[in-house]
C-alpha positions, 0 to 999 in steps of 0.5 A, a space after each residue: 405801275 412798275 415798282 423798282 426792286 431796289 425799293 423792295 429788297 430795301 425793305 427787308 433791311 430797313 431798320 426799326 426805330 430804335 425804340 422797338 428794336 430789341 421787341 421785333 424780333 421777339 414779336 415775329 416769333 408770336 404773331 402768326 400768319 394767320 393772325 396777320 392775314 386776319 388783321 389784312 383782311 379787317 383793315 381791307 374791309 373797314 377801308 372799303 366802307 369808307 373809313 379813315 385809316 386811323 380811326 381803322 387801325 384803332 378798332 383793329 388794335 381793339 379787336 386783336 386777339 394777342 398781345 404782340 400783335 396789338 402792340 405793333 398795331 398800336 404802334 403802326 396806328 401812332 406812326 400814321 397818325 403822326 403823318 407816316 404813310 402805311 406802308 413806312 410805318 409798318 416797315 419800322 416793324 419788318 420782322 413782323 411784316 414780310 418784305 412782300 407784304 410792304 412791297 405791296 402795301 406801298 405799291 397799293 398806297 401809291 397808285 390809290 389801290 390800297 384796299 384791293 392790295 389788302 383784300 388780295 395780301 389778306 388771301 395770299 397770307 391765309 393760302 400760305 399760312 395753310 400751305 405751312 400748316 400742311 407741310 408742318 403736319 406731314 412732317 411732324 408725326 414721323 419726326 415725332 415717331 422716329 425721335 421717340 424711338 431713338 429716345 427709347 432705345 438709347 434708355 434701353 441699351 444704355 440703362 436697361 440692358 445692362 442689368 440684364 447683361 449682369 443676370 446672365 453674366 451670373 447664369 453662365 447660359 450660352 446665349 442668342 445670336 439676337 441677345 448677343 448683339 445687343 449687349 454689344 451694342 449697349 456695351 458699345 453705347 456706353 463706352 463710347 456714347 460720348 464720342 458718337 453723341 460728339 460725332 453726331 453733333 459735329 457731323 450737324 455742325 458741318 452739314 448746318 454751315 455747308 448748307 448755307 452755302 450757294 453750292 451746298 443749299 443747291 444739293 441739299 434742296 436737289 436731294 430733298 426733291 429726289 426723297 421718295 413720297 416727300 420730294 413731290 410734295 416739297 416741289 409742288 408746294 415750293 411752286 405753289 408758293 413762288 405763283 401765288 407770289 408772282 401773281 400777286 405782285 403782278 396784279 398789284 400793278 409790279 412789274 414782271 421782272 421785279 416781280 419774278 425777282 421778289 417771287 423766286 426768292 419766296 420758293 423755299 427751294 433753290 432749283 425752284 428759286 433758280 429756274 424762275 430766275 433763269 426765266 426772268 433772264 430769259 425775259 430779258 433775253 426776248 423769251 417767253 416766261 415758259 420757254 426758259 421753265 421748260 429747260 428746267 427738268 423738275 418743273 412740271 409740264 403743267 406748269 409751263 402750260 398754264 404760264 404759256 396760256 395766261 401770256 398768250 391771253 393776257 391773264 398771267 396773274 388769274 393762271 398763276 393764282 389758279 395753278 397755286 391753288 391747284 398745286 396747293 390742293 395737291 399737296 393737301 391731299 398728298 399730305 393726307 395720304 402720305 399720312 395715311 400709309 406712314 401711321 402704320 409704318 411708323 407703328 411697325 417701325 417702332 414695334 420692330 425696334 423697341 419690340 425687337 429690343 425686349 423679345 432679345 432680351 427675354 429669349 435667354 429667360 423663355 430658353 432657360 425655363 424651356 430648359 427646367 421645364 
C-alpha cells in the first residue's frame, strides 16, 4: 500500500496541542531512543496478544521507566481513548516521536498491520540508537582529550608561566631556545587572549551559518568523509542509516519512491542524502535503483551489488535490512579499533603538550644548577 509523501513530511510540521506545546520540546530532550524502542516493542507484543490498544497504552504508562516518557504516554493513551486514531495522537507529540515513526504507525493502522509496524519500529529504533551510541563514543574521548589540553595549556601559559618568566627575568640567565618560545607565547596569550578568544568565536559563528547552507552543508560533509580513519566510518554508518530506513518503509507496504524521499533525508550526510535522491530520480527515469548509485564515487560497490540482488529478486527490503546490519557491524568494529590506536595517540599527544610546557619551563632551573654545581 502507497503512502503519498505529502502525508509524511506533514508530519514533522504538525503542531501539538496547545496544551503540550511548551513541554514537547523539553521532553524530546529526555526520552531517548532506547526508551522508545523499548515502549514500541511492549506495545507491538501486548497488541499481538490480543489486547485493546487502550487498555495497552495504560500497562505501558505504568511500566515506564521515566517521567517524560510517561506523561506523553498518558497523554497519547486519553487521545485514543477520546476516538483519535495512534497515529494522530502521537503526532500531537511530533518532537518525541520522529516523523518516520508516525509515517509508519499510520501506514500499519491503515492497512491493519499495525502490530508488524511496531515490532519492525521497535527494531529500527534500538539498531539506530546503537549506531548513535557508537558514533557518540568514537567521538567523545578524543574531543574529551583535545579540550583538555587545550584547558591546560591555556592555565599554563596564561597564569603559570608568567611567574616563571618574573623569576628569570630576576636571574638575568641567558635562556633556552624552548623557554623563549613559550614566554612569547604566554606573553602573546595575554596581550591579545581577548582578541584570539573573539576570533575564535566569530570564525565558529561564520563556519556555523554556512554550513547551513545547501552549498556550505555539501562541502562540509564532503570534507568530513575525506577525514582519515574518521570519513569511513561517518559514510558506512550514514549508508546504514539511510537502508535500514528505506527497507523499513518498504516493507511497511511505502511506496519506493516515497520511501527513498523520507529515507534519504535520514542519511545525516549530504552526498549520501544526494545520491539516493538522485536514484529516486533515476527510478522515475526508467533506471534501476543501482544504476543512478554507481554514478556515485563514495557509494561503495557493495552497496550497488546487494540493491541490484534484491531488485532483480524481489527481496529489496530483506538486502536493505542485511546491508545495514552488515555496514552497522562495520562501524562497530572500526569504532573499536579507531579507539584502540587514538588512546595512546591522544596520551602522547598530551604528554608532548602539557609535558613539553613544563620541561621548557625547568630547563633554565636544571642549567643554572649544572652551573653551580
Amino acid at each position: 500500500m502507497a503512502l503519498d509523501v505529502s502525508a509524511i513530511r506533514a508530519v514533522s510540521t504538525t503542531p501539538a496541542a496547545p496544551e503540550s506545546g511548551a513541554r514537547v520540546l523539553h521532553l524530546r530532550r529526555r526520552v531517548s531512543a532506547r526508551s522508545l524502542a523499548g515502549a514500541t516493542r511492549q506495545l507491538a507484543v501486548m497488541l499481538g496478544a490480543g489486547l485493546p490498544i487502550v487498555r495497552s497504552l495504560q500497562l505501558l504508562v505504568e511500566q515506564a521507566e521515566s517521567g517524560p516518557l510517561r506523561r506523553t504516554l498518558q497523554d497519547v493513551r486519553r487521545r485514543v481513548e477520546a476516538g483519535s486514531s495512534l497515529g494522530d495522537a502521537a503526532a500531537a507529540h511530533a518532537n518525541v516521536f520522529p516523523p518516520l515513526y508516525l509515517a509508519l504507525v499510520r501506514t500499519g493502522e491503515l492497512g491493519g498491520i499495525l502490530e508488524a509496524v511496531l515490532h519492525r519500529l521497535g527494531a529500527y529504533l534500538e539498531q539506530s540508537a546503537r549506531l548513535r551510541r557508537t558514533i557518540a563514543g568514537a567521538l567523545v574521548y578524543p574531543t574529551v582529550v583535545v579540550s583538555a589540553a587545550i584547558v591546560v595549556t591555556v592555565v599554563l601559559l596564561g597564569w603559570v608561566v608568567p611567574v616563571f618568566a618574573d623569576v628569570f627575568a630576576s636571574v638575568g640567565a641567558d635562556l633556552p631556545a624552548a623557554t623563549r618560545l613559550v614566554l612569547g607565547l604566554s606573553s602573546g596569550l595575554r596581550q591579545h587572549g581577548l582578541w584570539l578568544a573573539a576570533a575564535a568565536l566569530t570564525g565558529s559563528a561564520v563556519v556555523a551559518i554556512a554550513v547551513r547552507s545547501e552549498h556550505g552543508g555539501m562541502l562540509r560533509d564532503r570534507w568530513m568523509l575525506r577525514i582519515p580513519g574518521l570519513g569511513n566510518l561517518f559514510l558506512k554508518a550514514a549508508i546504514a542509516r539511510t537502508a535500514r530506513t528505506l527497507g523499513t518503509l518498504i516493507a511497511c507496504g511505502v511506496a519506493i519512491l516515497e520511501a527513498l524521499d523520507v529515507a534519504a533525508g535520514t542519511a545525516g550526510n549530504r552526498v549520501v542524502e544526494e545520491a539516493f535522491a538522485r536514484a529516486g530520480a533515476g527510478l522515475v527515469r526508467g533506471q534501476s535503483l543501482a544504476e543512478p548509485l554507481a554514478e556515485c564515487p563514495d557509494i561503495p560497490p557493495l552497496v550497488r551489488q546487494m540493491i541490484a540482488v534484491g531488485e532483480a529478486t524481489g527481496t529489496l527490503d530483506v538486502m536493505l535490512a542485511r546491508m545495514a546490519d552488515c555496514y552497522d557491524d562495520e562501524v562497530h568494529a572500526a569504532a573499536a579499533s579507531l579507539l584502540a590506536l587514538l588512546e595512546p595517540a591522544l596520551v602522547l599527544f598530551l604528554g608532548v603538550v602539557v609535558g613539553g610546557l613544563v620541561v621548557s619551563m625547568y630547563l633554565p632551573i636544571f642549567r643554572l644548577g649544572a652551573v653551580l654545581g
